[in-house]
C-alpha positions in Angstrom: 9.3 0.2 2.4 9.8 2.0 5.7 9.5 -0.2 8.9 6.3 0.7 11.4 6.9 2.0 14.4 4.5 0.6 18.0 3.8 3.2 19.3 2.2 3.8 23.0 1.2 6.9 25.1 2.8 8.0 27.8 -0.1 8.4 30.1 -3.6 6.9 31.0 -7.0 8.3 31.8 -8.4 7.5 35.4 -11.8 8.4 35.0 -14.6 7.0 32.6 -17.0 9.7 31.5 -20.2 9.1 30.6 -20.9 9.8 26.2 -23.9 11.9 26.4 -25.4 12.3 23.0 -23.1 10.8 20.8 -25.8 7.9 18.9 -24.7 5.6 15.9 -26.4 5.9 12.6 -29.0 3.1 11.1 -28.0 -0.4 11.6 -26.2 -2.0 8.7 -28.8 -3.8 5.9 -27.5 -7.8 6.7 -27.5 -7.8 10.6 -28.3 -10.8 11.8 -31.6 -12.0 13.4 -29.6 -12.3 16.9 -27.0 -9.7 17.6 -23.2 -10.3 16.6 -21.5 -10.2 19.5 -17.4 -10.0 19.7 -15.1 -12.7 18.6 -13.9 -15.3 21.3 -10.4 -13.3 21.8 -7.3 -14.6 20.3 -4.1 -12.8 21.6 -1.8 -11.6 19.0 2.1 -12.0 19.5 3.6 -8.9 20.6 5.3 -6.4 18.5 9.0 -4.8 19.1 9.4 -1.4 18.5 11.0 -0.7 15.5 12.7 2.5 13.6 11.0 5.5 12.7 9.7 5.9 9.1 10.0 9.0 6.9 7.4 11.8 7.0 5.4 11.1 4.4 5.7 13.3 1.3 3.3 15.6 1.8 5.3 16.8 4.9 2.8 15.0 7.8 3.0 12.0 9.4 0.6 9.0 9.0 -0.8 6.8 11.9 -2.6 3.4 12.4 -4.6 3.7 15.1 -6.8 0.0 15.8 -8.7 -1.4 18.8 -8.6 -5.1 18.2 -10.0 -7.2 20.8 -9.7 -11.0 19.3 -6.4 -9.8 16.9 -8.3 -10.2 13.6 -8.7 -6.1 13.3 -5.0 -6.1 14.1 -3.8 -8.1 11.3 -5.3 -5.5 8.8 -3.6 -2.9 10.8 -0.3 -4.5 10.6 -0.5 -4.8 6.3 -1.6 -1.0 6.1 1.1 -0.2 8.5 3.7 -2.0 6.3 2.5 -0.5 3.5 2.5 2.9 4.2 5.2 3.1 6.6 2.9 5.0 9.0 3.4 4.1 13.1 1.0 1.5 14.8 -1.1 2.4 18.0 -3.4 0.0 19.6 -6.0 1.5 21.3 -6.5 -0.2 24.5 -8.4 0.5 27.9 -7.4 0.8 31.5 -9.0 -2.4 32.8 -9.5 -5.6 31.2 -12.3 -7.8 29.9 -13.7 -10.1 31.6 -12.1 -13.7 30.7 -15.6 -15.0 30.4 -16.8 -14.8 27.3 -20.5 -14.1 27.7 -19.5 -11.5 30.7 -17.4 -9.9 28.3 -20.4 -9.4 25.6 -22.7 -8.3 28.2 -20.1 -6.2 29.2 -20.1 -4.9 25.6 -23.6 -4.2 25.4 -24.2 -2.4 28.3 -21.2 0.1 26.9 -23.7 0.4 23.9 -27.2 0.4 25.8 -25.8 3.6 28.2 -23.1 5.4 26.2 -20.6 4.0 28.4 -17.0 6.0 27.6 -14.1 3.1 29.0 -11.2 4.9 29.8 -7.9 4.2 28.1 -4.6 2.5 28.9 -2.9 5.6 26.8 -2.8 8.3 24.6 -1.0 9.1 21.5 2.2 10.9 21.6 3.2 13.9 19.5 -0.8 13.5 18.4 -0.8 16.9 16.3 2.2 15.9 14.0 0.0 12.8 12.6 -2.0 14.4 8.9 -3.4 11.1 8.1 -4.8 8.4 10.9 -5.9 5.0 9.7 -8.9 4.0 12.1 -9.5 0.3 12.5 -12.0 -1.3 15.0 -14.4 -4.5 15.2 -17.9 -4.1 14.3 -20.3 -4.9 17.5 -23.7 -5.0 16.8 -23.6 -3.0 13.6 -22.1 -0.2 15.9 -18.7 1.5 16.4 -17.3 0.3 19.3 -18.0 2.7 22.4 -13.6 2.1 22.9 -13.4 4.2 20.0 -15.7 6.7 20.7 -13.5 7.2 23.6 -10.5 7.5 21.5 -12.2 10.0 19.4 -13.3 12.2 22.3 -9.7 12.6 23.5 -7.9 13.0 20.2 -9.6 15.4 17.8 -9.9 14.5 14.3 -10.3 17.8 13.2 -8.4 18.9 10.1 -6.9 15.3 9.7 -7.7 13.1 7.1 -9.2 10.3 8.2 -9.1 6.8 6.4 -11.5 4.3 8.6 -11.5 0.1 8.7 -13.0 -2.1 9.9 -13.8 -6.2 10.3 -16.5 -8.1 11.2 -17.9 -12.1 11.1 -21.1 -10.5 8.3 -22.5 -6.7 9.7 -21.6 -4.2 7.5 -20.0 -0.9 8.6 -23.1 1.6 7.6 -23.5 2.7 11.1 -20.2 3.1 12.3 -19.3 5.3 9.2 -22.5 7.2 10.1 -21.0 7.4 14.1 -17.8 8.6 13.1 -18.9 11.2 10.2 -21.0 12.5 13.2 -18.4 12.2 15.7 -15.8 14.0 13.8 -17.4 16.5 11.3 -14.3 18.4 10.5 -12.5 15.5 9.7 -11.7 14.6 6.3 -13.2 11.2 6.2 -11.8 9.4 3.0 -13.6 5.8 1.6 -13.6 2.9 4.6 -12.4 -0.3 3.9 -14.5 -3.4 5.8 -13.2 -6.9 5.6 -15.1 -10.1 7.1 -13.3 -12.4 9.3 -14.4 -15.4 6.7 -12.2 -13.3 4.0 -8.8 -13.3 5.7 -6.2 -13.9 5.5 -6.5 -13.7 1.4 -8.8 -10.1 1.9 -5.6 -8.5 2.8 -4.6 -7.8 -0.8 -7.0 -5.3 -0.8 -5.7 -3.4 1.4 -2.5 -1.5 -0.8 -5.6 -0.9 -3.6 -7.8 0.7 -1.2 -4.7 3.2 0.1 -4.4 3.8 -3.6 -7.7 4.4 -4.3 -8.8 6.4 -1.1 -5.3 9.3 -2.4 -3.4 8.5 0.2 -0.9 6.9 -1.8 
């Protein structure tokens, strides 16, 4: 099994651009009566860089690209990263959250309520050798967080095949599919795999199934 490789962009974006247009689809069937708001954050150890795997056989490369603000999206990152020997990005933003917690939600929630684009810590490197990009997040609200959506509006999809995760404490992922199918129409977008927080860590044996069963074994 090849190891992952961390890998970071070169470059971050100074300005945040306002989404105009871009709306999620219907909210998930079990939201909650009061909205779910983001996990108290938990940081996650840091991760050394490590050799680069093989192109994959079809000739392309394969990337894990996650936002993971309390580390719990990260761990399923890490398992599909180790099993497919693709690289590992995280997608972060140029300033931080708020150490409060209920700053931080409201924070979040304003991003949703104006189609709020944060800008980004980095970018990708070598973005156009990637075929295959494993896209992990949160679910917040029901929605796709708007951290995402700026990821998706500076790294086009199109052409790729796209293979999308996701973890939450019970919403289901309905609506961010829906965001992302809209987001990125010419992307292949293969079967998403959505873990709750309650599941883990024993959930993660279904992640080397769902690579099988999505063909991108």
């Amino acid at each position: 099994m090849d190891r992952r490789t961390f890998v970071m962009g070169s470059f971050g974006f100074g300005m945040a651009v306002l989404g105009g247009g871009m709306l999620a689809g219907c909210a998930a069937g079990d939201e909650p009566a009061a909205p779910e708001a983001p996990e108290p954050v938990a940081v996650p150890e840091t991760l050394e860089p490590a050799a680069a795997p093989e192109p994959k056989a079809g000739g392309g490369r394969a990337l894990v690209a996650v936002f993971s603000y309390s580390g719990t999206t990260l761990t399923v990152a890490e398992r599909i990263a180790e099993a497919t020997g693709a690289d590992l990005f995280r997608i972060e933003t140029t300033d931080a959250w708020p150490d409060d917690y209920d700053a931080m939600t409201a924070q979040v929630q304003r991003e949703q309520d104006e189609g709020y684009l944060p800008p980004l810590a980095a970018a990708v490197q070598d973005w156009d050798a990637y075929d295959t990009v494993y896209l992990g997040h949160p679910i917040w609200w029901g929605q796709l967080p708007h951290v995402v959506r700026s990821f998706l509006a500076q790294h086009d999809l199109a052409g790729k095949t796209a293979a999308p995760f996701s973890t939450s404490s019970s919403s289901g992922n309905v609506a961010a599919l829906d965001a992302l199918r809209e987001l990125c129409p010419e992307a292949d977008v293969r079967e998403a795999l959505h873990l709750t927080r309650g599941s883990l860590p024993g959930a993660l044996d279904e992640v080397e199934p769902w690579i099988e069963g999505s063909g991108l074994a």
